[in-house]
C-alpha positions in Angstrom: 66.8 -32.4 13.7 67.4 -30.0 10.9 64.6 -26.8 10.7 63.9 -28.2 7.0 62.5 -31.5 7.5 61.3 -30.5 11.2 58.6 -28.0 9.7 57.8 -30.6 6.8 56.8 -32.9 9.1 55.2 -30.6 11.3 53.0 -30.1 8.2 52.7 -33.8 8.2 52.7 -35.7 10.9 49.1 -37.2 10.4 50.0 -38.5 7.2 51.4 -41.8 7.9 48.6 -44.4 8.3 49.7 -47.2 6.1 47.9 -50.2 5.1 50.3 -51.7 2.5 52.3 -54.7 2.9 55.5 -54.6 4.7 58.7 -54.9 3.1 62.1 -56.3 3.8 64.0 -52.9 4.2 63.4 -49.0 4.1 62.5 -47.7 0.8 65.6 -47.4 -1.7 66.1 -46.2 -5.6 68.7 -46.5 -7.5 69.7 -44.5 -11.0 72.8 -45.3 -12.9 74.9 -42.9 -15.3 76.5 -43.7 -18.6 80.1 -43.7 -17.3 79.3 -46.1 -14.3 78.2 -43.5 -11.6 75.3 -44.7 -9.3 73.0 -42.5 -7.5 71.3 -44.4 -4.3 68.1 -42.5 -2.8 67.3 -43.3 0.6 64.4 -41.8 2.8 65.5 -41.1 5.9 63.7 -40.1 9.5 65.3 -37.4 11.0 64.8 -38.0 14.8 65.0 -41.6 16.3 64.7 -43.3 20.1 67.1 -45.3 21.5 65.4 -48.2 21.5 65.1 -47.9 17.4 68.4 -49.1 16.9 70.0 -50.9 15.5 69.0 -49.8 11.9 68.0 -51.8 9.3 71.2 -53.5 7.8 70.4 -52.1 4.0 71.6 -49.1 5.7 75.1 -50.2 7.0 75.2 -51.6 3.3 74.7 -48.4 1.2 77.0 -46.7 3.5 80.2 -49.5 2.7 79.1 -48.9 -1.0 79.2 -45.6 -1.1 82.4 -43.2 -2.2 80.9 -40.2 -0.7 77.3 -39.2 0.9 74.9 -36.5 -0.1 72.0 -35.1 2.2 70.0 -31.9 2.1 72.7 -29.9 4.4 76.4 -30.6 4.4 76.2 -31.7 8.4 80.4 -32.0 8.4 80.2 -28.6 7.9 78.0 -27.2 9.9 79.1 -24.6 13.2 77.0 -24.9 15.8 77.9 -20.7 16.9 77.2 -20.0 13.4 73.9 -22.3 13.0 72.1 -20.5 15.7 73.4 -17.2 14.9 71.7 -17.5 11.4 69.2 -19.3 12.7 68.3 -16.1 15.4 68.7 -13.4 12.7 66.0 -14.8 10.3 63.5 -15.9 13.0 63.4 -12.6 14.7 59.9 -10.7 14.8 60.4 -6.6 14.2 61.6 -4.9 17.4 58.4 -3.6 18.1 56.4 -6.9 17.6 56.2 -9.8 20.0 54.4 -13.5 19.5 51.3 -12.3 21.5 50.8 -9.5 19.2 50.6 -11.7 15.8 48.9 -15.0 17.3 44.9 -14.8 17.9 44.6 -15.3 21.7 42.9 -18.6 21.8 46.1 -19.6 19.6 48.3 -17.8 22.1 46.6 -19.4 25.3 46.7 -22.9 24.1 51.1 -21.9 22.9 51.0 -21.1 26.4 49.5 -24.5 27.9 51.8 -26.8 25.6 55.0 -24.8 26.5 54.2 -24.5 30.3 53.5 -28.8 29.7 56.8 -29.1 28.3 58.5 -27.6 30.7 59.0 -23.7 29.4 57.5 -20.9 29.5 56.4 -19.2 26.0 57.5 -16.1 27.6 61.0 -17.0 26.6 60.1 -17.6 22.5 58.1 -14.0 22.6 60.7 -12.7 19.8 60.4 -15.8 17.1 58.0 -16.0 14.7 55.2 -18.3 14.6 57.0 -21.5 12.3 60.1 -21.6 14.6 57.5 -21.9 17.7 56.6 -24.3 16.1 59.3 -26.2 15.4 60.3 -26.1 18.8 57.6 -26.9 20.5 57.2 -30.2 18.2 61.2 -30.7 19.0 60.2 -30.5 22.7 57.1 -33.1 22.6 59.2 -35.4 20.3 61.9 -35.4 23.1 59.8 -35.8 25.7 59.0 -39.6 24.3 63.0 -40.0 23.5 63.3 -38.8 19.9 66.3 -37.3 19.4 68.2 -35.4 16.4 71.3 -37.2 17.1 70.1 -40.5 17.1 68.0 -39.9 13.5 69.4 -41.7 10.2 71.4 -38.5 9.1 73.5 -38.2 12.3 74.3 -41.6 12.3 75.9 -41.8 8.6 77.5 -38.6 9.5 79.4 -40.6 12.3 80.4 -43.6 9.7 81.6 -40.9 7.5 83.9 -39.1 10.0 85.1 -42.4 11.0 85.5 -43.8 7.9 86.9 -40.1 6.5 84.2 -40.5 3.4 82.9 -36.7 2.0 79.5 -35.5 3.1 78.3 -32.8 0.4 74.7 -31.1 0.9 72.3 -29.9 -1.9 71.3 -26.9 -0.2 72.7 -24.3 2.4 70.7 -23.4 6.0 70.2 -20.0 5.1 68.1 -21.5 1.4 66.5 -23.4 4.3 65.5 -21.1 6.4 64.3 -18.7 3.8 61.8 -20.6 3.0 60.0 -20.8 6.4 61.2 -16.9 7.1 59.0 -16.3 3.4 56.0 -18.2 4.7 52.9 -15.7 5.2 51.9 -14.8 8.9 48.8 -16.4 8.0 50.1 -19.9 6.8 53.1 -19.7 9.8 49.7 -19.0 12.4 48.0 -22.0 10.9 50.8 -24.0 10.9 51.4 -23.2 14.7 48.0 -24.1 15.2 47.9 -27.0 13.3 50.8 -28.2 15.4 49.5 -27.8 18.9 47.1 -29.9 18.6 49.4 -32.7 17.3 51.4 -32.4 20.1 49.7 -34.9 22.3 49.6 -37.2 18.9 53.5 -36.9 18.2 54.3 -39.9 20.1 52.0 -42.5 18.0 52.7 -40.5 15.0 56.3 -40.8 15.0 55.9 -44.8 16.0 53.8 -44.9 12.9 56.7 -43.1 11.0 59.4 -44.8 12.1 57.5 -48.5 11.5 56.7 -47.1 7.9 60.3 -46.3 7.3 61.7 -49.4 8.4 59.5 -51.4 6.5 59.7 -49.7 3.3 55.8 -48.8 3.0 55.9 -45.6 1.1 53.8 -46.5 -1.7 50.2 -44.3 0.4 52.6 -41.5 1.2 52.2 -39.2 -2.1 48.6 -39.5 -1.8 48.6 -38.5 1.7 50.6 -36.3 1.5 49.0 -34.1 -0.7 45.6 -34.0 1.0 47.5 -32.8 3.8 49.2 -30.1 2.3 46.2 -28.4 1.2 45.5 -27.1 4.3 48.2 -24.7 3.8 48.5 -23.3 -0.1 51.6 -22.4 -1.3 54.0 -24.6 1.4 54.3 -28.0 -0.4 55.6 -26.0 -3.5 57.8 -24.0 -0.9 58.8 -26.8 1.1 59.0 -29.7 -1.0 57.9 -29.4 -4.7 60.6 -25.9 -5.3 63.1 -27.8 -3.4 62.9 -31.3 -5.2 63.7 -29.4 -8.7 66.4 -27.4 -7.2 67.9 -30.9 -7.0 67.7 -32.2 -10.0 70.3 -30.8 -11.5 73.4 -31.2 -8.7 72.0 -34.5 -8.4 72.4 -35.4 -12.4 75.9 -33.6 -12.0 76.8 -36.6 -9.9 75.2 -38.5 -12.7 77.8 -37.6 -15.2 80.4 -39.1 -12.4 82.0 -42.1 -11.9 81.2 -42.7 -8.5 79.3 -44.5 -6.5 77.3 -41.7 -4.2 74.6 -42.1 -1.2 71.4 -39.5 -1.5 69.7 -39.3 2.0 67.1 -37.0 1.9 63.7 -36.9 3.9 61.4 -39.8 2.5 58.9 -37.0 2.1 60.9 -35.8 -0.7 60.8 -39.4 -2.4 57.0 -39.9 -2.7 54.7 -38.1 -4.6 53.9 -36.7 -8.6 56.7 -33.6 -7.5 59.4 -36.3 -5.9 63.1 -36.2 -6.7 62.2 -39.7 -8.4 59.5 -38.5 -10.5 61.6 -35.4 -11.8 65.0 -37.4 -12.6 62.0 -39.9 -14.4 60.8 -36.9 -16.0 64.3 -35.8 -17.3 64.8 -39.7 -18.9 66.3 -41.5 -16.1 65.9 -45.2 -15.1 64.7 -45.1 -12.0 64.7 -48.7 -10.5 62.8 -49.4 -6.6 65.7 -51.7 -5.2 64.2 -54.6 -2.9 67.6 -55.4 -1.7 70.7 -53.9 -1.2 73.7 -55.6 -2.3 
């Protein structure tokens, strides 16, 4: 699961209670360019069980469309050595400073409890910051009920894309990624630790709830939601979704200018919403059309 879209949703994860009607497929917008290019936006979910497969059709369909695929990180390109040795430098508290020292104790003794339930001991995470503890504690529950990142919908196009030798691009790089969590304040990165400890024993129904949601196409509550949430923590829906969504735009209506026929997959959270990549290319004086079906 990529560090981007984990800490959204850790930011999230009660969110998705949905009472609309179901739909036929996951939720899909299309935007054509004057010279014939056409911009597909799917939502995706980033972690998936076994047993969620297979995917919805629509999805096997944009793919045989497509001419090339676009999602938030180029994942062809990616090292795994030089993931986690960016990943390491950025997280890292000062020398001096350890996770005890910057988490209240009640905080730190409940860190402890989850971990020591998941099967590690915090001792071993003393030198990250509070939003990758985070993060990988959440990754831990979620795996513990059979979510993986290499079964979520990103992974899977990547594989029909190597097979099929079709170009995977990303919009952003994983060090524009991680500076956004590194930049959070140590009071929004406690809260947000906080926040997600108690989830944990949640994440299970939560990401069933997701999942069903995503499948279905019931996006329509999720903007609402979604902001409510978020207000729990000022400053990190600009950071983590709002800032992001515009720095979009414009690669985005690049492609736009094209001829060719190109796949967005991005997490849904960033298609939902007044801030969403499909309000802002609306705002810019784009057709936007909700697709029902796929072709």
């Amino acid at each position: 699961m990529r560090l981007a879209d984990r800490i959204a949703r850790v930011a999230a994860l009660a969110l998705f209670v949905f009472a609309a009607a179901a739909a036929a497929d996951p939720a899909v917008w299309r935007v054509d360019g004057a010279r014939g290019a056409e911009l597909w936006l799917l939502g995706s979910v980033h972690v998936l069980r076994r047993e969620d497969y297979p995917l919805p059709e629509s999805v096997d369909r944009l793919f045989a469309r497509a001419d090339e695929i676009v999602m938030e990180l180029d994942l062809d390109d990616l090292d795994p050595a030089e993931q986690q040795r960016i990943l390491v430098g950025t997280a890292m508290l000062p020398s001096d400073t350890t996770l005890r020292d910057v988490l209240p104790a009640a905080t730190y003794a409940t860190a402890e409890e989850r971990a020591r339930a998941l099967g590690i001991d915090l001792a071993l995470l003393q030198r990250f910051e509070p939003w990758l503890v985070a993060i990988m504690l959440l990754d831990l529950g979620l795996q513990s009920h059979g979510y993986r990142s290499e079964l979520g919908v990103e992974q899977y196009l990547l594989g029909k894309a190597r097979a099929g030798s079709k170009a995977i691009t990303g919009l952003e790089s994983l060090e524009q990624q991680l500076a956004l969590f590194d930049g959070l304040s140590p009071d929004t990165q406690r809260d947000l630790l906080a926040q997600t400890l108690g989830e944990l024993a949640a994440a299970d129904v939560r990401m069933r709830e997701i999942t069903a949601a995503w499948r279905d196409g019931r996006l329509e509550a999720l903007g609402t939601e979604l902001l409510a949430e978020f207000e729990q923590f000022p400053g990190l829906y600009e950071d983590i979704v709002a800032d992001r969504n515009a720095s979009w735009i414009a690669p985005l209506e690049a492609l736009l200018e094209g001829e060719r026929k190109v796949l967005v997959v991005v997490g849904a959270l960033h298609l939902v919403g007044p801030d969403s990549v499909v309000a802002k290319l609306e705002a810019r004086g784009h057709e936007v059309r909700r697709v029902e079906r796929v072709p």
